[in-house]
C-alpha positions as a printed Julia matrix, in Angstrom:
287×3 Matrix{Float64}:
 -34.53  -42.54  170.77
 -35.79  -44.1   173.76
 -34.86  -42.66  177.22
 -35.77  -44.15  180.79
 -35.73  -41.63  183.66
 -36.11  -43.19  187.16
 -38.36  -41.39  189.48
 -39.18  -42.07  193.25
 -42.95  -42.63  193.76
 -44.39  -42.91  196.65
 -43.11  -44.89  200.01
 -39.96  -44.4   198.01
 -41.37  -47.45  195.09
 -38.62  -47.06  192.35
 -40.99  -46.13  189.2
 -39.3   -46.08  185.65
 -40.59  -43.26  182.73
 -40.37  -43.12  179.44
 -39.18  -40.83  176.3
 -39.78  -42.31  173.1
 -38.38  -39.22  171.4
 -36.03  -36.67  171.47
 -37.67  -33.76  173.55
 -38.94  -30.92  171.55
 -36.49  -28.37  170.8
 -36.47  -25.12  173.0
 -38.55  -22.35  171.45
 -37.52  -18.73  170.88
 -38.52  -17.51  174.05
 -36.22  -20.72  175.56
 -38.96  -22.95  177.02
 -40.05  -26.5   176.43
 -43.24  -27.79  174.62
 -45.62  -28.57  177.48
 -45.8   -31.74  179.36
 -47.79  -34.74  178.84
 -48.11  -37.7   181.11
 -49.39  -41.32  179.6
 -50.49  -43.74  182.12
 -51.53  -46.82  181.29
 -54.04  -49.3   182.2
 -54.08  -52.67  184.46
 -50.91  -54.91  183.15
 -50.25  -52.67  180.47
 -46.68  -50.49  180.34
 -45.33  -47.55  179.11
 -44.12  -48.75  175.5
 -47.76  -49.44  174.96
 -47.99  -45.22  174.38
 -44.92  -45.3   172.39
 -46.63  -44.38  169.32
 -49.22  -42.09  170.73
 -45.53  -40.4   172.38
 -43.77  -40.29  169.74
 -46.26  -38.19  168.3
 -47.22  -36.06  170.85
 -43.38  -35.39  170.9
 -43.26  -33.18  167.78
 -44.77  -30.87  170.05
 -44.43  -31.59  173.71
 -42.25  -33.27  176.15
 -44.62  -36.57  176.17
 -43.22  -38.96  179.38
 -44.8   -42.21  179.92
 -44.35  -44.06  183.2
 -44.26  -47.77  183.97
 -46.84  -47.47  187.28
 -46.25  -50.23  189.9
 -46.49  -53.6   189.96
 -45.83  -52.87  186.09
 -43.37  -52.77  183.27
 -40.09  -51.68  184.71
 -41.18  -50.03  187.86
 -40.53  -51.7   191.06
 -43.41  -54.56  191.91
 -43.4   -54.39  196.34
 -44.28  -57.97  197.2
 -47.02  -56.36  199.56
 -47.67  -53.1   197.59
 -49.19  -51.11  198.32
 -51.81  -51.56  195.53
 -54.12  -48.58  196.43
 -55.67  -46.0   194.45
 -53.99  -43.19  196.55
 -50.4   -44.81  196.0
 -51.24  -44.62  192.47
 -52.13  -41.39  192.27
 -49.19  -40.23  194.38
 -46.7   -42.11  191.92
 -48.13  -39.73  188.92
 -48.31  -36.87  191.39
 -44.27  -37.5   192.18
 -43.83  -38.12  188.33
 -45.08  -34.45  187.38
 -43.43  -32.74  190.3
 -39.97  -34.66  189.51
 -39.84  -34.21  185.62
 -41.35  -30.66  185.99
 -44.59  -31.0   183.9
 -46.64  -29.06  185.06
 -48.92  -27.37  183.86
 -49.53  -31.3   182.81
 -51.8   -32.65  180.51
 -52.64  -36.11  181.59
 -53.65  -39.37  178.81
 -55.04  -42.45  180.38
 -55.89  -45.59  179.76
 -58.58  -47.68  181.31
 -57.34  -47.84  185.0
 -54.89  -45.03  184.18
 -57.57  -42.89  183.26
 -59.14  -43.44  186.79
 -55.4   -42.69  187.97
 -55.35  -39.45  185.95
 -58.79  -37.94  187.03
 -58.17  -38.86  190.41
 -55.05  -36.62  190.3
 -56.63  -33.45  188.16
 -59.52  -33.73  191.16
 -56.94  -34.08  193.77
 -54.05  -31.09  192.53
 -55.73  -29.01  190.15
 -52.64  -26.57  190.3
 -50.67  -29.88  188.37
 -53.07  -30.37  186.04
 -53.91  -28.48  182.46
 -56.12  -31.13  180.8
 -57.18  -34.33  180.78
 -57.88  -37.33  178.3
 -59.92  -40.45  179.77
 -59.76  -42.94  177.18
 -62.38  -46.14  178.0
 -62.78  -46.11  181.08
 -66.18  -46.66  183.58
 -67.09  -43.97  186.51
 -69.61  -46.88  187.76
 -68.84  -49.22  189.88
 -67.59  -52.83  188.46
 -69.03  -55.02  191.11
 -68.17  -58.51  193.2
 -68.97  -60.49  189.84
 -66.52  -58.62  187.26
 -63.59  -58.92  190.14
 -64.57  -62.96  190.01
 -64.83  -63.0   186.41
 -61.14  -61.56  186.69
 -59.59  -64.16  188.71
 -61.37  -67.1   186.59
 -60.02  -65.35  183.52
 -55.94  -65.15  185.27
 -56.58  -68.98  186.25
 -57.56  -69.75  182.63
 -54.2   -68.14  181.12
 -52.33  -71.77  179.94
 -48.91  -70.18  181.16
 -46.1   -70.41  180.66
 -46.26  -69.75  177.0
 -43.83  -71.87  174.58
 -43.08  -69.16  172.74
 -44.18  -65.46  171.49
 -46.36  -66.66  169.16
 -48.12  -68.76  171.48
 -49.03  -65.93  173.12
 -50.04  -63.62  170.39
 -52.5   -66.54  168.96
 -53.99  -67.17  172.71
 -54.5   -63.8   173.56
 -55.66  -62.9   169.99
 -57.41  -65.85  169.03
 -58.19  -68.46  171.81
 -58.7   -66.31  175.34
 -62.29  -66.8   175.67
 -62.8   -63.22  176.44
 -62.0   -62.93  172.72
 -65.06  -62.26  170.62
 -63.42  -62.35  167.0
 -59.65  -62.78  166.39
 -57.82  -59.42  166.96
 -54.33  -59.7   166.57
 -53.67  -56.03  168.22
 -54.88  -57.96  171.31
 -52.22  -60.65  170.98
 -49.55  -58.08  170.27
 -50.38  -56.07  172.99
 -50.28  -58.82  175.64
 -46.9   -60.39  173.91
 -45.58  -57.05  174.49
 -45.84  -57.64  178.82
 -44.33  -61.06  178.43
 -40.52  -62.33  179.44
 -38.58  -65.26  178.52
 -38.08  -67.14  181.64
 -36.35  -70.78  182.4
 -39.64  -72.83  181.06
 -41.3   -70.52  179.05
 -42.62  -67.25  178.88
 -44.59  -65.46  181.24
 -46.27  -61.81  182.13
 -43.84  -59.57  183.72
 -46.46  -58.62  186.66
 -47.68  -60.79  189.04
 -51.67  -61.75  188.28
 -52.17  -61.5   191.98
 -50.82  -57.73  192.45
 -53.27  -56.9   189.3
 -56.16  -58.85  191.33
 -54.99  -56.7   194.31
 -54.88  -53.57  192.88
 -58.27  -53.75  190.55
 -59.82  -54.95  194.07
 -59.5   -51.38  195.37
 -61.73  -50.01  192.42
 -63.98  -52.5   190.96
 -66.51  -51.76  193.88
 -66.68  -48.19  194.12
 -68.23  -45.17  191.57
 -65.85  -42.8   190.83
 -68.59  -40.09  190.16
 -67.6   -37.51  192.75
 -64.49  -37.33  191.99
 -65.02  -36.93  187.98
 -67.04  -33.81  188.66
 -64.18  -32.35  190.92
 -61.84  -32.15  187.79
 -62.02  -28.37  186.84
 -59.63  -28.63  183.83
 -61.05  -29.2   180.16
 -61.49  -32.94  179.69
 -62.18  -35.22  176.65
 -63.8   -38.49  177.28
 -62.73  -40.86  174.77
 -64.77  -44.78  173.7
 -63.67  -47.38  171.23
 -67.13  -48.39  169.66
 -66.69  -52.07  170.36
 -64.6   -51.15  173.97
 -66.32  -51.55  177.65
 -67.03  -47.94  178.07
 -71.0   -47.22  176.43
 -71.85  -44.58  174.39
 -74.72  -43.21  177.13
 -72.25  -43.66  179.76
 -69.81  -41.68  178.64
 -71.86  -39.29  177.76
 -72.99  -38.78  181.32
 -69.14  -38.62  181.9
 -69.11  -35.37  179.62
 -72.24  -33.88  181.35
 -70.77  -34.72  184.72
 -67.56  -32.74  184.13
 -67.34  -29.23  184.05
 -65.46  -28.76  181.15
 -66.14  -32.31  179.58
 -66.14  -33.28  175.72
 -66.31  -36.58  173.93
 -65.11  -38.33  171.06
 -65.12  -42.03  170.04
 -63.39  -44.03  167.55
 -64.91  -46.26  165.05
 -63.37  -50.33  164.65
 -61.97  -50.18  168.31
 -61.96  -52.04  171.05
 -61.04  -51.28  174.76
 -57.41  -50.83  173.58
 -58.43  -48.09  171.59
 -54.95  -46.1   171.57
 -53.27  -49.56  170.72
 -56.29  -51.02  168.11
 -56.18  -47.78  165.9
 -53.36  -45.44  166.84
 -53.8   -43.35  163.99
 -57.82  -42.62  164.28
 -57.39  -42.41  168.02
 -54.57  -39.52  167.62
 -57.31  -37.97  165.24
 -60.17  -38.17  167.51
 -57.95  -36.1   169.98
 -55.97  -33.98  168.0
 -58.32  -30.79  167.77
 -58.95  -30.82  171.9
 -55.01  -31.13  172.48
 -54.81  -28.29  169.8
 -57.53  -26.38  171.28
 -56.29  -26.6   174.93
 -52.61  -26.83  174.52
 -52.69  -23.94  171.99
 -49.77  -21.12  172.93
């Protein structure tokens, strides 16, 4: 079963969430398995988790949310794109669909979306799983290597499998063929009049990674007080010492990494990445 709930985010953006399961069943003592809340990363969308959610959902009520500018979710022609408008969609999200206690999954920007949150409302937040994602700062040249890359996309696409071999083959970003790469970025395309095309705008993604690229997100890391597992693909973007210093940086940080992945760790290996956090959702999420 797959159920969209629409939720108001903030400055009233129209945001769409995601079931990908039938809810877990009321217990004996009448209440619900505990939330979880799967954000995604920089043109990536909620059916992206719908693996990792349909898991989770054996056990708790697992939502994931289209942010904006992505998926399903309304895309503002002038945003805004910020880091706090993020954070106050997934704030609204957890408040709306009564999470809380929440235990937030992120991905790549989502991650930065996620800890930003736990640091900002502790009271919403239970735990917290960053998966491959940097606390340092980016810089000017990754934000230009960005916009050279979006220029270099040959759209629009013929057809689907145009853009599975591109993205999984040709993109020069692409170091080896991985065909989870080409399936993931097929699965953000639309049909459209002359082709097919990504169902963001490349200039709303430029806008939005703008407001994070330059800064550290260091401060705010070691303002999370909740137990938090940092998570690496061993081929991702995310090093081994840096996240590392992510674990010592937290207060109640642990790591894992997963072998054979790349930055789309969740979506390269689902079923190693729900093993490399399996024991710290069973350890924190324990009744």
């Amino acid at each position: 079963m797959v159920q969209r709930i629409d939720v108001t985010g903030a400055e009233g953006v129209r945001l769409a969430a995601w079931e990908f399961a039938e809810p877990p069943k009321r217990g004996g003592d009448g209440e619900r398995g505990s939330g979880v809340l799967l954000l995604h990363g920089l043109m990536g969308r909620a059916s992206h988790w719908a693996s990792t959610a349909r898991w989770l959902s054996e056990r708790h009520r697992a939502v994931a949310l289209d942010q904006r500018g992505h998926g399903r979710s309304e895309k503002p022609a002038e945003g805004p794109f910020t880091r706090e408008a993020y954070v106050a969609d997934a704030e609204a999200v957890v408040e709306q669909l009564g999470l809380a206690p929440v235990t937030l999954i992120g991905h790549s920007m989502g991650a930065l979306t996620a800890w930003q949150l736990a640091a900002k409302r502790p009271d919403l937040v239970r735990a917290l799983i960053i998966c491959d994602m940097r606390a340092s700062a980016l810089g000017a040249a990754s934000q230009r290597e960005w916009e050279d890359w979006f220029k270099a996309w040959p759209v629009p696409f013929a057809t689907l499998a145009d853009v599975r071999k591109w993205f999984g083959e040709d993109d020069p970003w692409v170091e080896r063929p991985t065909p989870a790469r080409g399936e993931f970025y097929a699965e953000v395309m639309a049909e459209r009049a002359d082709g097919w095309g990504p169902v963001f705008s490349r200039r709303q993604m430029l806008t939005s990674r703008e407001t994070w690229v330059h800064d550290a997100h260091w401060e705010e890391l070691a303002q999370v007080r909740c137990p938090t597992l940092v998570v690496r693909g061993l081929d991702g973007e995310l090093g081994r010492a840096e996240a590392q210093e992510m674990v010592r940086v937290l207060p109640w940080g642990a790591y894992a990494e997963v072998a054979d992945a790349g930055h789309l760790v969740h979506y390269d290996r689902p079923d190693a990445w729900h093993e490399a956090i399996a024991p710290f959702l069973n350890e924190v999420l324990a009744p």
